[in-house]
Backbone as JSON Lines, residues from 0, in Angstrom:
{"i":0,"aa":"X","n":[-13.41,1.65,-44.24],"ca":[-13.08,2.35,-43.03],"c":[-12.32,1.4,-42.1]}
{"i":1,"aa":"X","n":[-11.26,2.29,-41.28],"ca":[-10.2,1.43,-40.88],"c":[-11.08,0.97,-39.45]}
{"i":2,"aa":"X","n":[-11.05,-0.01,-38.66],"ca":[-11.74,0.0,-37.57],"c":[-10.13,-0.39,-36.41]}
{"i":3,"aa":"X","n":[-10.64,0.71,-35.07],"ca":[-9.62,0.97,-34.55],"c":[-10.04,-0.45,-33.35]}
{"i":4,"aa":"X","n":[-8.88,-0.9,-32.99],"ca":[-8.09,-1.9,-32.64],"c":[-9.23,-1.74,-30.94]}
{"i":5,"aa":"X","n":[-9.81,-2.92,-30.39],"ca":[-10.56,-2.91,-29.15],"c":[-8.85,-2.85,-28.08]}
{"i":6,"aa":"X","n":[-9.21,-1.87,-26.83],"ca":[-8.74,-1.67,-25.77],"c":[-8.24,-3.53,-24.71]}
{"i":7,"aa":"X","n":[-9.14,-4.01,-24.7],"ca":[-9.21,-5.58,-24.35],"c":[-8.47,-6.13,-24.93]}
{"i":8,"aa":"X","n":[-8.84,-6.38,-26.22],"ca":[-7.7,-7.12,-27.16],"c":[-6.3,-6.67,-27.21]}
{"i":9,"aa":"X","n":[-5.49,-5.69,-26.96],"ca":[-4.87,-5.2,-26.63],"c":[-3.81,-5.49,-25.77]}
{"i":10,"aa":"X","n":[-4.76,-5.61,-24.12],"ca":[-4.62,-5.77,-23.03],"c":[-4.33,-7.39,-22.9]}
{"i":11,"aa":"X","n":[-5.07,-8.27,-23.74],"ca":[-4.34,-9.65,-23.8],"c":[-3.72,-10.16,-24.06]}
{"i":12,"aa":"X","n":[-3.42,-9.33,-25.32],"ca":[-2.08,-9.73,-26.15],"c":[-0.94,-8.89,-25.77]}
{"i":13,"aa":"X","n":[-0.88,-8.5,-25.12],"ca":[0.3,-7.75,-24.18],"c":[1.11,-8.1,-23.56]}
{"i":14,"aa":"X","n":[2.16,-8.3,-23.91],"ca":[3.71,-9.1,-23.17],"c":[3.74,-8.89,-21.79]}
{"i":15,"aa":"X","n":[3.1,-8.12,-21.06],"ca":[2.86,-7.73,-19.9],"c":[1.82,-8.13,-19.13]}
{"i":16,"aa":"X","n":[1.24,-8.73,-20.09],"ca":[-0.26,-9.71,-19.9],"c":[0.38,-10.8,-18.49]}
{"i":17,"aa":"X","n":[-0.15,-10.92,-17.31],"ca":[0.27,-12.47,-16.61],"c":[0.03,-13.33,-17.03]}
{"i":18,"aa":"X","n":[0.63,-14.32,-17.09],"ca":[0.35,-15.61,-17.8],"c":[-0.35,-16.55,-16.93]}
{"i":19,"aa":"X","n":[0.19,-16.59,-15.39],"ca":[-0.22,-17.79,-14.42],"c":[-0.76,-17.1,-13.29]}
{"i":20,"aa":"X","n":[-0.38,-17.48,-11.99],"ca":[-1.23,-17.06,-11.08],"c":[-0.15,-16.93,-10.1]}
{"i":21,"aa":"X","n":[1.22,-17.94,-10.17],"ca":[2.5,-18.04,-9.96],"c":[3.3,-16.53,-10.36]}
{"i":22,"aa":"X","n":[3.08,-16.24,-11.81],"ca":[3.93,-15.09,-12.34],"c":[3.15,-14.1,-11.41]}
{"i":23,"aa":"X","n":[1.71,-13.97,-11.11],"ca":[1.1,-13.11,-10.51],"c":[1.93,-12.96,-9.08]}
{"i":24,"aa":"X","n":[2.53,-13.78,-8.52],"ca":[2.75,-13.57,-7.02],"c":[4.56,-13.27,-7.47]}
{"i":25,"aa":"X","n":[4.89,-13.81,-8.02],"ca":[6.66,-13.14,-8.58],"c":[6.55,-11.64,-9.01]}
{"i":26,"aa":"X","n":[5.64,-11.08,-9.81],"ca":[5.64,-9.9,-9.48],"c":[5.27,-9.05,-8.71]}
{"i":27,"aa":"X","n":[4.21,-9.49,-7.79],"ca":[3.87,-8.41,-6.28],"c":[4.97,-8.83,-5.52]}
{"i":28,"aa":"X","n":[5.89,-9.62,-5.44],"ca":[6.78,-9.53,-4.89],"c":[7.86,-9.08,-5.41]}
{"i":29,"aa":"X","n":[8.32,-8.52,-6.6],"ca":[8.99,-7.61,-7.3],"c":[8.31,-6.47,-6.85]}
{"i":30,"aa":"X","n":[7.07,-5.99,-6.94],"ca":[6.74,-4.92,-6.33],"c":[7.06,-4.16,-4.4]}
{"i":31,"aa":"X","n":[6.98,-5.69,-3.91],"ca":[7.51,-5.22,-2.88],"c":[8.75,-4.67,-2.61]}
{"i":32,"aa":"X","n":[9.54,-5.53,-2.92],"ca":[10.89,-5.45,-2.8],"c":[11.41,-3.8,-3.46]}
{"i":33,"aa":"X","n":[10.68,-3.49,-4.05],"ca":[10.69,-1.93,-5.16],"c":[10.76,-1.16,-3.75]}
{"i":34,"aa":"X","n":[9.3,-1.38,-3.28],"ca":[8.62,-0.63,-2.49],"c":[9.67,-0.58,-1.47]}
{"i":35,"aa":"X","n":[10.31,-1.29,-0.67],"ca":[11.03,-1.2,0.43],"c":[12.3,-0.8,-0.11]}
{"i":36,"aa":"X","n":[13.11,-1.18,-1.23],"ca":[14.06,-0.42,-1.76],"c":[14.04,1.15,-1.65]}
{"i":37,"aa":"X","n":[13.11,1.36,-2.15],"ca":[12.85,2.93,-2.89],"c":[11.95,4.18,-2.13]}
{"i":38,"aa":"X","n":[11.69,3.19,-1.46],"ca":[10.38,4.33,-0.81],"c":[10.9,4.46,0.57]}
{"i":39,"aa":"X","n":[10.89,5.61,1.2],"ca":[11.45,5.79,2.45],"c":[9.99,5.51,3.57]}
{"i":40,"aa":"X","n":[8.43,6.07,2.61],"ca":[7.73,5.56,3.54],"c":[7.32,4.39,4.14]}
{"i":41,"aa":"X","n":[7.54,3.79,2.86],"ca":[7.04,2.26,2.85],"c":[7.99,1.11,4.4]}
{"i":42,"aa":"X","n":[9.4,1.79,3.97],"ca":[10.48,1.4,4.92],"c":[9.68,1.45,6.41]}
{"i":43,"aa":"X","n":[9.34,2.85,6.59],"ca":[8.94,3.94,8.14],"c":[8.18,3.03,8.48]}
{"i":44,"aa":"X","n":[6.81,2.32,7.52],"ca":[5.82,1.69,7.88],"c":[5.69,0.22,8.13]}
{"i":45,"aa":"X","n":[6.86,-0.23,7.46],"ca":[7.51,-1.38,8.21],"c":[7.92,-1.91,9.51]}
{"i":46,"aa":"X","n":[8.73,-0.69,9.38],"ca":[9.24,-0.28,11.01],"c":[8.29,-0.13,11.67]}
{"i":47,"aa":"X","n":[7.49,0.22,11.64],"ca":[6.19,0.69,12.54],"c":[5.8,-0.79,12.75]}
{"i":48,"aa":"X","n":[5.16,-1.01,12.03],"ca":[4.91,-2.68,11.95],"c":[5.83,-3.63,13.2]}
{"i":49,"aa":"X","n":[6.79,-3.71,12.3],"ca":[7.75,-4.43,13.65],"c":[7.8,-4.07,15.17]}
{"i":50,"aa":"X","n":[7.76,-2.62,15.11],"ca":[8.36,-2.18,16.52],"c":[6.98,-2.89,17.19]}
{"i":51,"aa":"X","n":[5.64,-2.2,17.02],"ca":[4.71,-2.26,17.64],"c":[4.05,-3.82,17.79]}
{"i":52,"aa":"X","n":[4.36,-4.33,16.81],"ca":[4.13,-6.1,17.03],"c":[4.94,-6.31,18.05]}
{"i":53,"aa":"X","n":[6.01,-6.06,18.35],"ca":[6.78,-6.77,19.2],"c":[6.44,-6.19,20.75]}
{"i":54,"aa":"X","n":[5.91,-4.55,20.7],"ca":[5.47,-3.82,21.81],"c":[3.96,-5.1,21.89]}
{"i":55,"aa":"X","n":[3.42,-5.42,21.28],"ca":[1.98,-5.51,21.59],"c":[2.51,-7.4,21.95]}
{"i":56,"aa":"X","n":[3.12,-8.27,21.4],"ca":[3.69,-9.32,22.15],"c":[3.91,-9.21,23.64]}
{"i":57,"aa":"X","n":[4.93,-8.64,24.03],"ca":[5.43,-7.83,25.37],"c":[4.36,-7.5,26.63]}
{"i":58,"aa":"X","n":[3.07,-6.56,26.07],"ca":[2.37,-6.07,26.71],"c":[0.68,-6.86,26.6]}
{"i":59,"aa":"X","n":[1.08,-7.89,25.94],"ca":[-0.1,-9.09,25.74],"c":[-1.4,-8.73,25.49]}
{"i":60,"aa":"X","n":[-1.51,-8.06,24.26],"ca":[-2.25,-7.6,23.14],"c":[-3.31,-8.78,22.81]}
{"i":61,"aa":"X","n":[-4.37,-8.87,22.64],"ca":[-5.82,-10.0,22.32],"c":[-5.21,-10.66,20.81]}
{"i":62,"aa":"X","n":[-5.54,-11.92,21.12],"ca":[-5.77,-12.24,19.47],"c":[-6.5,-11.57,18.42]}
{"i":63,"aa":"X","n":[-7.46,-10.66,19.14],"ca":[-8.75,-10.15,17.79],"c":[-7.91,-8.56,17.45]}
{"i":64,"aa":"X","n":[-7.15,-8.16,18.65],"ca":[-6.04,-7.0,18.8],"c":[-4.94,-7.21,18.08]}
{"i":65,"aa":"X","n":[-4.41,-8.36,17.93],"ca":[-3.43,-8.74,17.0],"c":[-3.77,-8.22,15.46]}
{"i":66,"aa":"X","n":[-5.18,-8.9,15.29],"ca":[-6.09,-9.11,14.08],"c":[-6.28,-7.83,13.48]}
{"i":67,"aa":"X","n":[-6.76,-7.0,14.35],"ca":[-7.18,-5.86,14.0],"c":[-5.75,-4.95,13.32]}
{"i":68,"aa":"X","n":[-4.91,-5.04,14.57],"ca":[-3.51,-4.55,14.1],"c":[-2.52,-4.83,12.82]}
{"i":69,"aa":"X","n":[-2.86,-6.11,12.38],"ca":[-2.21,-6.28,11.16],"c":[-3.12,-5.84,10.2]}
{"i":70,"aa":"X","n":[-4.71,-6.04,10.47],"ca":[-5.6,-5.0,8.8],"c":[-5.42,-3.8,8.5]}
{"i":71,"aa":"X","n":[-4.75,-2.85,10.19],"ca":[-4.48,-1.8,9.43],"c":[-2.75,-1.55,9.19]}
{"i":72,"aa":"X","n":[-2.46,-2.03,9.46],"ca":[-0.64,-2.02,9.23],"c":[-0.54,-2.56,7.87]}
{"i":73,"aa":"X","n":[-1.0,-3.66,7.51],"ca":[-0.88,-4.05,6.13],"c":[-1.7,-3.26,5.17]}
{"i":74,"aa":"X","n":[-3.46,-2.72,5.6],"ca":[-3.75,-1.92,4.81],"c":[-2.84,-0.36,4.65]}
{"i":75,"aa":"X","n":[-2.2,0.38,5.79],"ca":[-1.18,1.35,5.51],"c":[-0.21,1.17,4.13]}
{"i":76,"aa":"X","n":[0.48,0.11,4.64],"ca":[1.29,-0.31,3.52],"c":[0.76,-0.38,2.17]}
{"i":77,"aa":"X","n":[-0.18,-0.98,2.65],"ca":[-0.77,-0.96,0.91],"c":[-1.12,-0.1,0.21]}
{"i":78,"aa":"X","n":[-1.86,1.26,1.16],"ca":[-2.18,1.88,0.68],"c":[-1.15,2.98,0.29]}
{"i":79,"aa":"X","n":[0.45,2.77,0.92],"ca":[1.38,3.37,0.63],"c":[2.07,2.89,-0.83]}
{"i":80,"aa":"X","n":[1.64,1.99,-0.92],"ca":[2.09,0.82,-2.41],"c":[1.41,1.3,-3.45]}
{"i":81,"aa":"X","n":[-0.02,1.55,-3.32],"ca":[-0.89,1.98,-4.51],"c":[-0.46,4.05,-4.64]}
{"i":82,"aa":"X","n":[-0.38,4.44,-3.64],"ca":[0.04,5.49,-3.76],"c":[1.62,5.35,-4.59]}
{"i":83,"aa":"X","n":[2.34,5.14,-3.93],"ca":[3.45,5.26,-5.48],"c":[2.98,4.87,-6.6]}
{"i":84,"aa":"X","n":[2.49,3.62,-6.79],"ca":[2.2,3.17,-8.24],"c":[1.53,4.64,-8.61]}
{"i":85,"aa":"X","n":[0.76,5.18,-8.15],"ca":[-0.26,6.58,-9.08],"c":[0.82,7.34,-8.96]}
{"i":86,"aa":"X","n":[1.81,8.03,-7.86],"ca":[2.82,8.74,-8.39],"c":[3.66,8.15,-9.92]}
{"i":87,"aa":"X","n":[3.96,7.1,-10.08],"ca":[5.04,6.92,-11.11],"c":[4.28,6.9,-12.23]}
{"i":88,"aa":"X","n":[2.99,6.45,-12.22],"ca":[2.07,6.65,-13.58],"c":[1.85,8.51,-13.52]}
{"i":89,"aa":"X","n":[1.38,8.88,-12.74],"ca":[1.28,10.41,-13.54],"c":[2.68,11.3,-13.72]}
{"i":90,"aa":"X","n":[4.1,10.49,-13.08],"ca":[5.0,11.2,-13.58],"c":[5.73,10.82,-15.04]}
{"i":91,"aa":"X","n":[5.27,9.52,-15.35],"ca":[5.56,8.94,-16.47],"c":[4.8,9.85,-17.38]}
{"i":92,"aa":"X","n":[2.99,9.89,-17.14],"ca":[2.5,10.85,-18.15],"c":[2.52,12.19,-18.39]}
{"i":93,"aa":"X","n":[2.85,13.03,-17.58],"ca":[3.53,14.37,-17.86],"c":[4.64,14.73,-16.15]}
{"i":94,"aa":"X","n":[5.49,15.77,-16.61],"ca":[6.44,16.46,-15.71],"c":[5.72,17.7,-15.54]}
{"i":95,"aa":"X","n":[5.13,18.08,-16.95],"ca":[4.08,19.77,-15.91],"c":[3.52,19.52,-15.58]}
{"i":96,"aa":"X","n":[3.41,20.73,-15.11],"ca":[2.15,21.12,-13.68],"c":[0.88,20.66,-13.86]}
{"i":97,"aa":"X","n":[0.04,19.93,-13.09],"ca":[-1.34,20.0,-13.89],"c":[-2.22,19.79,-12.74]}
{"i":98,"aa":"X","n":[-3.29,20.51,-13.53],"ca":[-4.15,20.37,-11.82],"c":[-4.64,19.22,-12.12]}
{"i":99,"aa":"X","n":[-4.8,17.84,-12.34],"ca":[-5.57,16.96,-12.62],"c":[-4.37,15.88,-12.15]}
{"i":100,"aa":"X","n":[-3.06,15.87,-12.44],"ca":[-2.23,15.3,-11.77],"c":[-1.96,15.22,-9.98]}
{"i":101,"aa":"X","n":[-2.33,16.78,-9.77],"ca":[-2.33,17.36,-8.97],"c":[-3.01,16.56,-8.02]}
{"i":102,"aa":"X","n":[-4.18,16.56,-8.28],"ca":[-5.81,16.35,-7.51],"c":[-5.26,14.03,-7.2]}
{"i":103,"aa":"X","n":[-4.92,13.75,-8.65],"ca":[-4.37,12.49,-8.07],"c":[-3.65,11.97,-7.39]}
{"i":104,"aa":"X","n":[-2.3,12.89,-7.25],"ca":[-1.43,12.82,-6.04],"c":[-1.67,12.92,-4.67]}
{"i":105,"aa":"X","n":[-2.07,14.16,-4.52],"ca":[-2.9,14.26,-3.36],"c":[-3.87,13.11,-2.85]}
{"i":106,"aa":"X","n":[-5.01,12.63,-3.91],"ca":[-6.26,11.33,-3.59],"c":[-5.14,10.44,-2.84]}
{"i":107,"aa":"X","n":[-4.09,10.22,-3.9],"ca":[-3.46,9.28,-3.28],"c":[-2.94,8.56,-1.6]}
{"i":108,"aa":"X","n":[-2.21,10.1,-1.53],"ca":[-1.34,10.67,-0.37],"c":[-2.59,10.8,0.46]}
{"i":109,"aa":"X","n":[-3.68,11.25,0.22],"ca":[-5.08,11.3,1.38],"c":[-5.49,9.77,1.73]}
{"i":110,"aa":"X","n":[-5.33,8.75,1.29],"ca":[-5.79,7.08,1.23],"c":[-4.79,6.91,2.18]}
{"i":111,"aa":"X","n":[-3.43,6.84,2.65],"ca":[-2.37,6.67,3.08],"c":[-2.75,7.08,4.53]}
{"i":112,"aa":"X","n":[-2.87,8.62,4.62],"ca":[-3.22,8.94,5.87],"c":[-4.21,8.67,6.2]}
{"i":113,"aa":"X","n":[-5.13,8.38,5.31],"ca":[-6.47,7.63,6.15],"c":[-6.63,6.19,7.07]}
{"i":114,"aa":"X","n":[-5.35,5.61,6.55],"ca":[-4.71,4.11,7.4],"c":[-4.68,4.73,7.87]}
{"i":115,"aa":"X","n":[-3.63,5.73,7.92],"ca":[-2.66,6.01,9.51],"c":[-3.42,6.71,10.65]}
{"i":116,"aa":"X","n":[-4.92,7.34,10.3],"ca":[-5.65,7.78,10.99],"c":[-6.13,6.51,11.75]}
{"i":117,"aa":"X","n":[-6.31,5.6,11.06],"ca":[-7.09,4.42,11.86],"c":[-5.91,3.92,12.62]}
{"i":118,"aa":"X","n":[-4.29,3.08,12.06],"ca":[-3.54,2.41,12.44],"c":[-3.23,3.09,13.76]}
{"i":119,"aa":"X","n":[-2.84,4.46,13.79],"ca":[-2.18,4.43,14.9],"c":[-3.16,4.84,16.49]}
{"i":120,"aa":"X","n":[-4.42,5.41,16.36],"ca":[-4.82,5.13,17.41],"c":[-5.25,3.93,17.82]}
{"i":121,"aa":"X","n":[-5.68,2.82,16.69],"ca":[-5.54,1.2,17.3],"c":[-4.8,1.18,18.15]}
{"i":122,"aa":"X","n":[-3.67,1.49,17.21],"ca":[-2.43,0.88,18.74],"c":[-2.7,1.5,19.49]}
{"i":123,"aa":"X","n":[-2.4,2.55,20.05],"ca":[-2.8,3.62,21.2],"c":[-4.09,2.48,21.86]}
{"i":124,"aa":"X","n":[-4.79,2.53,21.55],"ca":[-6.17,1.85,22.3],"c":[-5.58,0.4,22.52]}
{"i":125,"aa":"X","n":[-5.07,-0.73,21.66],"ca":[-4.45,-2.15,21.72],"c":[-3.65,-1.95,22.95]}
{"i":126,"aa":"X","n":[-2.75,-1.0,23.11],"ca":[-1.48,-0.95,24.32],"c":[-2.39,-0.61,26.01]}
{"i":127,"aa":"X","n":[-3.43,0.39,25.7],"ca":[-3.96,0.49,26.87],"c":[-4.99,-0.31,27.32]}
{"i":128,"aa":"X","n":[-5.21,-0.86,26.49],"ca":[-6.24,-2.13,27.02],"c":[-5.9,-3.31,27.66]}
{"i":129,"aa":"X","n":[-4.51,-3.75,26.88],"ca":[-3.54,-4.38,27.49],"c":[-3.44,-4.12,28.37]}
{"i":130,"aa":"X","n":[-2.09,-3.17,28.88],"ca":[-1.95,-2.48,30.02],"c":[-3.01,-2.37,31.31]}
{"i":131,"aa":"X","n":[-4.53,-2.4,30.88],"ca":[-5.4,-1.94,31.73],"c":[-5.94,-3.38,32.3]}
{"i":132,"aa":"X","n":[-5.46,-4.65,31.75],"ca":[-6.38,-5.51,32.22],"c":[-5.48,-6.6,33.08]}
C-alpha cells in the first residue's frame, strides 16, 4: 500500500519554503509594495495614516495618543493586507459562486472594518483631547 506523502514534509521541501529570516522580511516587503500598488484601499489607508499623523503633530497629540494611533492604523492596514491575501486565495480556488467563498470574503472585509471602527473614533477622541487641553 502506497502511503500518501505527509502535508509538513511537503511544506519544507517547497521552493517557497523561506530559507532565512532576511528572505522573510524581502518578501513582506514585496507584499507591501503589491499592496500599495494594487489595492486602492490599502493606498486610502495610507493616506489616512499620513494626513492624521501630521493633523495629530500640529494639534499636539500625547505620546501614549501617538501609540495608540499607530496600533490601530497599522492594525487597519494589516488587516486590509490579510484581507486581500483571502480574496486572491479564494479567487485562485474557484470563480463560482459559492457560499463558503462567500462567507470568507465577507469574514475578511468584516476584520477591516472592525479597525476602522476602532481607528477612526481614536482619532476623533486623540484630536479633541488635544484640542481640549
Amino acid at each position: 500500500m502506497e502511503q500518501k506523502p505527509n502535508l509538513h514534509d511537503e511544506i519544507r521541501e517547497s521552493p517557497m519554503r523561506t530559507t532565512s529570516f532576511f528572505n522573510s522580511i524581502q518578501y513582506a516587503f514585496k507584499g507591501i509594495g503589491y499592496a500599495l500598488k494594487t489595492e486602492r484601499n490599502c493606498k486610502l489607508y495610507l493616506g489616512f495614516l499620513i494626513f492624521f499623523f501630521v493633523v495629530n503633530l500640529i494639534v499636539g497629540v500625547s505620546l501614549p495618543g501617538h501609540i495608540a494611533y499607530f496600533i490601530c492604523a497599522f492594525g487597519a492596514i494589516a488587516a486590509e493586507m490579510i484581507n486581500t491575501a483571502i480574496e486572491h486565495i479564494c479567487n485562485y480556488l474557484t470563480k463560482d459562486l459559492d457560499e463558503t467563498i462567500r462567507r470568507a470574503k465577507d469574514l475578511g472585509a468584516a476584520a477591516v472594518l472592525m479597525w476602522g471602527f476602532a481607528y477612526f473614533p481614536l482619532e476623533g477622541v486623540l484630536i479633541w483631547l488635544a484640542l481640549s487641553n
